[in-house]
Backbone as JSON, one array per atom type, in Angstrom:
{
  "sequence": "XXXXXXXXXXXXXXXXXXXXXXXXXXXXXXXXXXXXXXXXXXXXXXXXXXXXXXXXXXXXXXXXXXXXX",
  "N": [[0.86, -1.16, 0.0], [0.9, 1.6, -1.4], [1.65, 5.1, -1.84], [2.8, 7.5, -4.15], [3.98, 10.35, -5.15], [4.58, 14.13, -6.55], [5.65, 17.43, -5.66], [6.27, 20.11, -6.66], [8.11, 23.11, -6.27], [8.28, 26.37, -6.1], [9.7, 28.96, -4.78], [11.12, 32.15, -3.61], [14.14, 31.91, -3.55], [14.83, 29.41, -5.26], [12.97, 29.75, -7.37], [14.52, 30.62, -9.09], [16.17, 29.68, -10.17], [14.64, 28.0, -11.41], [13.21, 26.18, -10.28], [11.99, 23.84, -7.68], [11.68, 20.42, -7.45], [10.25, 17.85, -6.04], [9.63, 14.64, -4.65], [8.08, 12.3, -3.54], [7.57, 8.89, -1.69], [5.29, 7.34, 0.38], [4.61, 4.95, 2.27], [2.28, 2.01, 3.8], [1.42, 0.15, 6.16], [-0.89, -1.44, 6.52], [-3.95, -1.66, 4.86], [-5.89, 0.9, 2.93], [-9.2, 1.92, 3.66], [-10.81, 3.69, 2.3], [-10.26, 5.75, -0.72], [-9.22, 9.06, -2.2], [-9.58, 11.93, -4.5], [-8.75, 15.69, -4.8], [-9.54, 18.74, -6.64], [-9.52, 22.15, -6.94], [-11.29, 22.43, -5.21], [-13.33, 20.25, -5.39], [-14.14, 17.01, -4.79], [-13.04, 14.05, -5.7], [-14.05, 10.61, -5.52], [-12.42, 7.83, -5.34], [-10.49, 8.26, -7.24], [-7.08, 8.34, -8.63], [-5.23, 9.93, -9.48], [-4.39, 13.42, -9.77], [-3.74, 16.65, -10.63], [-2.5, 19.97, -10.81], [-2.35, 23.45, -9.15], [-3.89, 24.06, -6.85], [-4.48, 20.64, -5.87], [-5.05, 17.47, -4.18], [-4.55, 14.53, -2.32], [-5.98, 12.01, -0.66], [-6.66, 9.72, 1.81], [-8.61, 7.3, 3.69], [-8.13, 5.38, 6.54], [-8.32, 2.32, 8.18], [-10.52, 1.85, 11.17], [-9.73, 0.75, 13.31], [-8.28, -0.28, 16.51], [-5.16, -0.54, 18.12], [-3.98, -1.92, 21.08], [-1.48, -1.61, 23.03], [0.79, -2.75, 25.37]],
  "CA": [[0.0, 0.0, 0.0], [1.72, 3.11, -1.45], [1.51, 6.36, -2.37], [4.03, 8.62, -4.97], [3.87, 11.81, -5.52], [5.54, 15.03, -6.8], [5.34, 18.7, -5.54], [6.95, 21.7, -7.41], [7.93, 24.34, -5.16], [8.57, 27.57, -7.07], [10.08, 29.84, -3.6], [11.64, 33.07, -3.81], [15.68, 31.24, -3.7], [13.95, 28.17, -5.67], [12.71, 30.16, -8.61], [15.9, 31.46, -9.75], [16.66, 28.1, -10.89], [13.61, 27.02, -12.51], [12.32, 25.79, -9.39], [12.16, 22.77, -7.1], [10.72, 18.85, -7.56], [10.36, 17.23, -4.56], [9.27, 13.17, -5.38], [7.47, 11.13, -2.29], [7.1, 7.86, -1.51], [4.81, 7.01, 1.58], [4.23, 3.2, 2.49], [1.34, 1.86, 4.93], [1.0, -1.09, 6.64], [-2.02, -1.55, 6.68], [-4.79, -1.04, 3.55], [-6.93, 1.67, 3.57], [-10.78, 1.91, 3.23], [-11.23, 4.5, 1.04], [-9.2, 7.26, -1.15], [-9.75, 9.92, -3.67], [-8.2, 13.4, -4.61], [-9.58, 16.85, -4.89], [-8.72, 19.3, -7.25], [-10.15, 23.28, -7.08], [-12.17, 22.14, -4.63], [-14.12, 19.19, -6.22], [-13.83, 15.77, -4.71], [-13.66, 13.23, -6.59], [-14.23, 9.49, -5.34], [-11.87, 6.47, -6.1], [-9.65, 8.8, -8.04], [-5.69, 8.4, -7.68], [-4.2, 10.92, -9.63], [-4.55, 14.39, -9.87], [-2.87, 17.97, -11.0], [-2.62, 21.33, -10.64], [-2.25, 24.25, -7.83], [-5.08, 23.68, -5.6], [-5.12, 20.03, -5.6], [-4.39, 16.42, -3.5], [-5.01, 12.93, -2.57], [-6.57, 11.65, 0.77], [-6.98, 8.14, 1.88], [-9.23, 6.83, 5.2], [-7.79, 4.04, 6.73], [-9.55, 1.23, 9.2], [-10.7, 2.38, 12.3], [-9.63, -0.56, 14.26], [-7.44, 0.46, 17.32], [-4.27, -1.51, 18.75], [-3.53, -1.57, 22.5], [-0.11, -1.74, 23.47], [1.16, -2.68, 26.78]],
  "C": [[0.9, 1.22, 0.0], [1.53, 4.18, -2.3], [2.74, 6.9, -2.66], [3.7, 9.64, -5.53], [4.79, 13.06, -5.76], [5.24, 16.34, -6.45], [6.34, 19.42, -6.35], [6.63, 22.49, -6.41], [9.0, 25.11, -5.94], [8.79, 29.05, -5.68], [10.72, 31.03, -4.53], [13.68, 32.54, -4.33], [15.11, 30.4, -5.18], [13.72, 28.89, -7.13], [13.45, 30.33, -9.9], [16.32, 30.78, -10.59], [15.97, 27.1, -11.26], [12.95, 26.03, -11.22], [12.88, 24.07, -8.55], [11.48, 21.67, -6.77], [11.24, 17.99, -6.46], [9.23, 15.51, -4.63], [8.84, 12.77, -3.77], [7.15, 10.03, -2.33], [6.64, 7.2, -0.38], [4.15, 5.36, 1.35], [3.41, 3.21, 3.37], [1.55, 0.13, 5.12], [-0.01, -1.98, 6.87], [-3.49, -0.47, 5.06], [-5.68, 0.26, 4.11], [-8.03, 1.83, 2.76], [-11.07, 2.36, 2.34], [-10.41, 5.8, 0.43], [-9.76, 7.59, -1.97], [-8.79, 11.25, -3.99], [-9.12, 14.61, -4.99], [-8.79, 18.16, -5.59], [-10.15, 20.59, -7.81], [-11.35, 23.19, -6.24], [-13.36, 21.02, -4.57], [-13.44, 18.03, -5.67], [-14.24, 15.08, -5.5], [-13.12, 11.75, -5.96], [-13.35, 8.71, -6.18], [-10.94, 6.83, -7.37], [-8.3, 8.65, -7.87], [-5.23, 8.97, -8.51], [-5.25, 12.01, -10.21], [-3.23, 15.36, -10.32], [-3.27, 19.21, -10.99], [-2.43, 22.1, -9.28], [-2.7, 24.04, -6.77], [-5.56, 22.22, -5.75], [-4.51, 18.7, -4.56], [-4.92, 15.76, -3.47], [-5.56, 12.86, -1.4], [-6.96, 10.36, 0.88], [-8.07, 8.13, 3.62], [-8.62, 5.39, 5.53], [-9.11, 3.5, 7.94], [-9.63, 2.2, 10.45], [-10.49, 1.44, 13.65], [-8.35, 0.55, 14.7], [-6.02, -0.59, 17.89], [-3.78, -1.36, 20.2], [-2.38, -2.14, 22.57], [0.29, -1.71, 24.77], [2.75, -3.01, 26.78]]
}
């Protein structure tokens, strides 16, 4: 269960030089229930990629709890 993703960050330093790509790779251990991504404000269901300024991804995972002693 993983998520990759890329931001562009266009800063004041950052610009000068055509800017800065920043790559992610987040792992889970566990599946999760439900995801989608939202872009200009618009969710959209069961979606996994998106683009543009105003947008992102979001997952829900289980709601099961683990006690640890």
């Amino acid at each position: 269960y993983e998520i990759t993703g890329l931001v562009f960050i266009e800063g004041s330093l950052s610009k000068r030089f055509g800017g800065l790509a920043t790559y992610f790779v987040i792992t889970f251990d566990h599946q999760w229930t439900d995801f989608g991504v939202w872009n200009d404000g618009e969710i959209i269901e069961k979606q996994n990629e998106t683009d543009g300024c105003s947008s992102g991804a979001y997952i829900i995972l289980p709601d099961e709890q683990e006690q640890i002693t």
